[in-house]
PyMOL CGO cylinders between C-alpha atoms (Angstrom):
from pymol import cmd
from pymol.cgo import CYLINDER

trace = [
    CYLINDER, 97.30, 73.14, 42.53, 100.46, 74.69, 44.39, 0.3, 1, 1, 1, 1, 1, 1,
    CYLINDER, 100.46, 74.69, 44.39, 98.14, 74.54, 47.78, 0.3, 1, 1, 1, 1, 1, 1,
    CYLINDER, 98.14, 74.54, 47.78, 97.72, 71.11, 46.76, 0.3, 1, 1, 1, 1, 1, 1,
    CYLINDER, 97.72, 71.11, 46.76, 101.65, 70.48, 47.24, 0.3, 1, 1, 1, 1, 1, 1,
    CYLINDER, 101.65, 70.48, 47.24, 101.77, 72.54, 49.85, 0.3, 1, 1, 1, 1, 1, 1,
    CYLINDER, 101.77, 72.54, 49.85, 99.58, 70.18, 51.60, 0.3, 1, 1, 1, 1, 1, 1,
    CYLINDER, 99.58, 70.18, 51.60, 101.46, 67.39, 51.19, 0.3, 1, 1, 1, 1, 1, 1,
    CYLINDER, 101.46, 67.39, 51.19, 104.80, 68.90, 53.28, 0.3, 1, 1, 1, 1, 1, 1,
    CYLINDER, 104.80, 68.90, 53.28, 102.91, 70.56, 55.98, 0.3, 1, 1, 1, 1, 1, 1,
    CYLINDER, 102.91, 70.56, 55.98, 102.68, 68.75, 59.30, 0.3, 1, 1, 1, 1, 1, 1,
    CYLINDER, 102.68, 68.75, 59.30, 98.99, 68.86, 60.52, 0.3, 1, 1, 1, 1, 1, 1,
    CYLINDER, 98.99, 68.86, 60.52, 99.49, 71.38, 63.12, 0.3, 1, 1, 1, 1, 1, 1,
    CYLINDER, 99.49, 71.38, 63.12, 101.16, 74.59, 60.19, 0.3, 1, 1, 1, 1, 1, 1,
    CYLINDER, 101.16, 74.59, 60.19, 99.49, 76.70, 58.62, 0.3, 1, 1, 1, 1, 1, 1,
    CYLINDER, 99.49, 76.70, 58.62, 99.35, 78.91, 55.75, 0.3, 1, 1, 1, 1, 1, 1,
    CYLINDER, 99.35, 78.91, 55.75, 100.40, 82.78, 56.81, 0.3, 1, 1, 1, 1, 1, 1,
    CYLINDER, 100.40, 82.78, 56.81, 101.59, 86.21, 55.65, 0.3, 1, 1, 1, 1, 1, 1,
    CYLINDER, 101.59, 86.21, 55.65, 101.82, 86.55, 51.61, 0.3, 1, 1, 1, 1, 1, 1,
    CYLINDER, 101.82, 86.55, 51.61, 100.07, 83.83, 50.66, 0.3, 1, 1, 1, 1, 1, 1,
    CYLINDER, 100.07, 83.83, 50.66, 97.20, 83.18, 52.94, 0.3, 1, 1, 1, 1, 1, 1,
    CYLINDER, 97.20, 83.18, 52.94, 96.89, 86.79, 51.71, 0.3, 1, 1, 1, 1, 1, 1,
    CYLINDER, 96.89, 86.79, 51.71, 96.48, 85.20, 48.19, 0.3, 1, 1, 1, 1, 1, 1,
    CYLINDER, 96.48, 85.20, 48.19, 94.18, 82.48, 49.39, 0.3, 1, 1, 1, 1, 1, 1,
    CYLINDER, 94.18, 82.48, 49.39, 91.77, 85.05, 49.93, 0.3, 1, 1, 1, 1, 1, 1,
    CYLINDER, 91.77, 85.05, 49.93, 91.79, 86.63, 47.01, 0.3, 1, 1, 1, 1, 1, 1,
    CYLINDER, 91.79, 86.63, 47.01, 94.41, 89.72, 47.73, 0.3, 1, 1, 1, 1, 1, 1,
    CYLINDER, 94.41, 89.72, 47.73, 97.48, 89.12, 46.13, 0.3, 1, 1, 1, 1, 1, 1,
    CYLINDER, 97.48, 89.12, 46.13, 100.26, 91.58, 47.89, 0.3, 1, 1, 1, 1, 1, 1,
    CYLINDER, 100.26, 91.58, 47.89, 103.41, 89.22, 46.58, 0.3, 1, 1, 1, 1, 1, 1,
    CYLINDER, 103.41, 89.22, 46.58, 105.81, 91.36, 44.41, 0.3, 1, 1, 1, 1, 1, 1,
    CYLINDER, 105.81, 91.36, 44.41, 105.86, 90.25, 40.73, 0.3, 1, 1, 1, 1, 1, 1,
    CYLINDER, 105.86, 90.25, 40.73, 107.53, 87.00, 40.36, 0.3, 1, 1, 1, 1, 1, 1,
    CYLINDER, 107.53, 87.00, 40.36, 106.81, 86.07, 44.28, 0.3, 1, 1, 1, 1, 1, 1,
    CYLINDER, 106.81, 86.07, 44.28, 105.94, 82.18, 43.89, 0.3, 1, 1, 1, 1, 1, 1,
    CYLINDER, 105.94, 82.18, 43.89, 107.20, 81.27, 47.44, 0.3, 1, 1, 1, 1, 1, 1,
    CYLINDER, 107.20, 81.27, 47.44, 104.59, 79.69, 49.81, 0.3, 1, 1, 1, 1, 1, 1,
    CYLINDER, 104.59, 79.69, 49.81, 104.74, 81.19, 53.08, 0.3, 1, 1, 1, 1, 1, 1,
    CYLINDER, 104.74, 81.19, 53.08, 103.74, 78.69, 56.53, 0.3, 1, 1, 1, 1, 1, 1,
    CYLINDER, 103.74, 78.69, 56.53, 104.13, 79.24, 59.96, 0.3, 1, 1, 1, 1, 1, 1,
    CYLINDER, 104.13, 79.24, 59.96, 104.62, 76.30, 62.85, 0.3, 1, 1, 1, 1, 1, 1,
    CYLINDER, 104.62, 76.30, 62.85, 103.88, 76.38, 66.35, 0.3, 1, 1, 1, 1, 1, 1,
    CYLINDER, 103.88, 76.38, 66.35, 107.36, 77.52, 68.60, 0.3, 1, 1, 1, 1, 1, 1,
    CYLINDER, 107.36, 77.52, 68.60, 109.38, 74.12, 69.29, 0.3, 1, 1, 1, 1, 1, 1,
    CYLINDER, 109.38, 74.12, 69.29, 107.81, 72.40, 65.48, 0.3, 1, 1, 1, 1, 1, 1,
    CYLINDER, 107.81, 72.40, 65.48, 110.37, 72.60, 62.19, 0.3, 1, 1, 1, 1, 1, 1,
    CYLINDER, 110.37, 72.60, 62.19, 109.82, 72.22, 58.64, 0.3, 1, 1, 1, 1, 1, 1,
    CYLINDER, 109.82, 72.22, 58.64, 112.74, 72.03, 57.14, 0.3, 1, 1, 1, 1, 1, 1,
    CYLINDER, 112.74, 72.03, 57.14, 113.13, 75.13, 54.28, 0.3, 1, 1, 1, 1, 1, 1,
    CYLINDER, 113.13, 75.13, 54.28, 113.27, 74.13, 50.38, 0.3, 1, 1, 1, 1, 1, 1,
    CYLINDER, 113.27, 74.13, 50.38, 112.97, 76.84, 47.53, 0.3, 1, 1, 1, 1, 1, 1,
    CYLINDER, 112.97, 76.84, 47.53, 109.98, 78.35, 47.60, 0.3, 1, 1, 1, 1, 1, 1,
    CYLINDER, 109.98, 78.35, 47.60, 109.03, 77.47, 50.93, 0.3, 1, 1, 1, 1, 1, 1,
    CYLINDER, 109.03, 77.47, 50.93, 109.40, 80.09, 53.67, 0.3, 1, 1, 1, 1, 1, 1,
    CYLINDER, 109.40, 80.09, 53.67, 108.67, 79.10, 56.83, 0.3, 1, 1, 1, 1, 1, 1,
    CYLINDER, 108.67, 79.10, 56.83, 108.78, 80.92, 60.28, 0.3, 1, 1, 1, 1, 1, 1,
    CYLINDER, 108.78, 80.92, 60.28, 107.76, 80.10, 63.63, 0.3, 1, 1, 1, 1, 1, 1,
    CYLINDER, 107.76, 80.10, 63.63, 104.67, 81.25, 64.73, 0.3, 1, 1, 1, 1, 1, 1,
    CYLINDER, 104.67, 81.25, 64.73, 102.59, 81.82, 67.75, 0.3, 1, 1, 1, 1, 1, 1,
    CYLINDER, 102.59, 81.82, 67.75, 98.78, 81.65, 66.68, 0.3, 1, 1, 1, 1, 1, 1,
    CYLINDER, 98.78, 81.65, 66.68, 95.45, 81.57, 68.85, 0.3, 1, 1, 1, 1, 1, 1,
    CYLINDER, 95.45, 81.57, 68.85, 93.02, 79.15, 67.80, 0.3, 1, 1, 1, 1, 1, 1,
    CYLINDER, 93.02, 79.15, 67.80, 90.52, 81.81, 66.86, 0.3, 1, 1, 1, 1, 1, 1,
    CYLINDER, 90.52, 81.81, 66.86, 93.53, 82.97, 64.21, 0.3, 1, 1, 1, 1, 1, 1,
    CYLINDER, 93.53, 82.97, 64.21, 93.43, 79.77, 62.37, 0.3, 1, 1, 1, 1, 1, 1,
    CYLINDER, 93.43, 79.77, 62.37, 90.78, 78.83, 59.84, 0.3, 1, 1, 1, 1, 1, 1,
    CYLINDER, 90.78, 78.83, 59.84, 90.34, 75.57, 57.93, 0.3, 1, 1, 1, 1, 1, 1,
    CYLINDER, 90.34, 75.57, 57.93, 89.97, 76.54, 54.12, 0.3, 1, 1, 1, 1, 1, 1,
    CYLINDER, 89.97, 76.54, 54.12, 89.59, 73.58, 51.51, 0.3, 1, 1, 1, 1, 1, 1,
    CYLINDER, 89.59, 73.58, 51.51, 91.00, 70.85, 54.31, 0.3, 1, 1, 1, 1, 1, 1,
    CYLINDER, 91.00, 70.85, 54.31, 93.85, 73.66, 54.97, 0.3, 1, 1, 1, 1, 1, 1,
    CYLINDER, 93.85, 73.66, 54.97, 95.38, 75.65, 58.05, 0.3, 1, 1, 1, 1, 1, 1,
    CYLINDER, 95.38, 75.65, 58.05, 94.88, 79.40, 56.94, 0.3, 1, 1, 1, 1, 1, 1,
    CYLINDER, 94.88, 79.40, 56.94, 95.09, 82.26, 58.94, 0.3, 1, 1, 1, 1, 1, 1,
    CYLINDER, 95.09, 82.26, 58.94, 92.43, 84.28, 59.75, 0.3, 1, 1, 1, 1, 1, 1,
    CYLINDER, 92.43, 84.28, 59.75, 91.73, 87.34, 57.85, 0.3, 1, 1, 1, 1, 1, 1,
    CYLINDER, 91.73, 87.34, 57.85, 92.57, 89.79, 60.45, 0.3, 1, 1, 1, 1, 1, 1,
    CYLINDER, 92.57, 89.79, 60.45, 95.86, 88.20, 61.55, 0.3, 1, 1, 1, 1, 1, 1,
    CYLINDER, 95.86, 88.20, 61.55, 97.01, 87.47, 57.65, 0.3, 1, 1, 1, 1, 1, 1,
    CYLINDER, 97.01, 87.47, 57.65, 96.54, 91.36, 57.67, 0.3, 1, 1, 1, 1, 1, 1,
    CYLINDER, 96.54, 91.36, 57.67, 98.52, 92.33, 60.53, 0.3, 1, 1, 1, 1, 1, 1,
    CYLINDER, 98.52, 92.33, 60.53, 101.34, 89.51, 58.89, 0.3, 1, 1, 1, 1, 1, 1,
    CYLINDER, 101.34, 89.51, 58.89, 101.24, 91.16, 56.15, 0.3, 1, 1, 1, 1, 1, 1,
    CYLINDER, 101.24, 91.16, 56.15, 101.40, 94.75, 57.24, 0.3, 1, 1, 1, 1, 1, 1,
    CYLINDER, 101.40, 94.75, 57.24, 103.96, 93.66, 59.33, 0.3, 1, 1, 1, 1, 1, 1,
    CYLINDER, 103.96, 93.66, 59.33, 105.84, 91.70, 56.54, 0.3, 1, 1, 1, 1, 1, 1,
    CYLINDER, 105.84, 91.70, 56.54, 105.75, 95.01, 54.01, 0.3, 1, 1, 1, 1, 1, 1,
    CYLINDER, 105.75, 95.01, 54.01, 106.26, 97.77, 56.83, 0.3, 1, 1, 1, 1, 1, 1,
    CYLINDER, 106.26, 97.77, 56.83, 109.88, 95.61, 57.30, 0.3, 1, 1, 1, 1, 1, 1,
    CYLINDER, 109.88, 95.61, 57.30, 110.81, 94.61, 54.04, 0.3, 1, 1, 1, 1, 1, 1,
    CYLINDER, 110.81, 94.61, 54.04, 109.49, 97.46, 51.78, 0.3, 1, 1, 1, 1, 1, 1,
    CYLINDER, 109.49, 97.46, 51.78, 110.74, 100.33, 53.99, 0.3, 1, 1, 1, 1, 1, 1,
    CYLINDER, 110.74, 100.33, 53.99, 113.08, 102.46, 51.53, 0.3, 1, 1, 1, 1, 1, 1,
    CYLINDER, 113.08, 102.46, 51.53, 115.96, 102.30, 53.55, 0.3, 1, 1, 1, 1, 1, 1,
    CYLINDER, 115.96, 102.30, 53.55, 115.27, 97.97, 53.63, 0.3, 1, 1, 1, 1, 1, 1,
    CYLINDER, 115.27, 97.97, 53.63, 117.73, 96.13, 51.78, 0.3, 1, 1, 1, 1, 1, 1,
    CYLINDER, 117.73, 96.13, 51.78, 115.15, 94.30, 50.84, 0.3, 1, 1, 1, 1, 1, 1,
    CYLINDER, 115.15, 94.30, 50.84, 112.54, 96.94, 49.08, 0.3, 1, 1, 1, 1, 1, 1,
    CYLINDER, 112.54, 96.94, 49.08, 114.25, 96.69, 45.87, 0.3, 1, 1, 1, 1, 1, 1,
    CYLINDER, 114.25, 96.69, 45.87, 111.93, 93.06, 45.45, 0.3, 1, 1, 1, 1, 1, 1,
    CYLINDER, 111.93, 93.06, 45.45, 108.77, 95.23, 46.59, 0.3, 1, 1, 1, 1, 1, 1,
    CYLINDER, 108.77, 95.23, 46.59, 106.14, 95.99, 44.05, 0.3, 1, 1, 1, 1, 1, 1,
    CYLINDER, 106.14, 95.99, 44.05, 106.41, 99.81, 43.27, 0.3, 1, 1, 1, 1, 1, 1,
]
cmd.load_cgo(trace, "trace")
């Protein structure tokens, strides 16, 4: 149901990325609580941010975007490296951040 209003915010060319495509496929790495849905646009696109919407810029290949239920998801690989890349900055001990990361 949430990816349900997600859908109906998103411009056709975002896509779901980092924590929550994460989620869409079945691997939930959001710290407890985490109900923000994370999308990514193409560099030069804006969606404007609400609560619980996080959205970043985002340059994707093709191959890095996969359609899931009638959605833009990143691919497994590249939702990987997001959100290695997402945890390896914001969980770091000395982040301010990593007092919202899981322990």
């Amino acid at each position: 149901m949430r990816l349900d209003a997600v859908r109906l915010v998103l411009p056709p060319d975002a896509v779901v990325c980092g924590l929550t495509a994460a989620w869409v496929y079945g691997a939930d790495v959001r710290a407890e609580g985490d109900l923000d849905v994370h999308v990514g646009c193409p560099k030069g696109r804006r969606i404007r941010r609400r609560p619980g919407l996080v959205v970043t810029q985002e340059t994707l290949d093709p191959r890095d975007i996969w359609l899931i239920d009638g959605l833009s998801v990143t691919s497994p690989t590249r939702t990987a490296f997001d959100c290695l890349r997402f945890l390896l900055t914001n969980c770091a001990p000395t982040s301010p951040a990593a007092t919202q990361c899981a322990t």
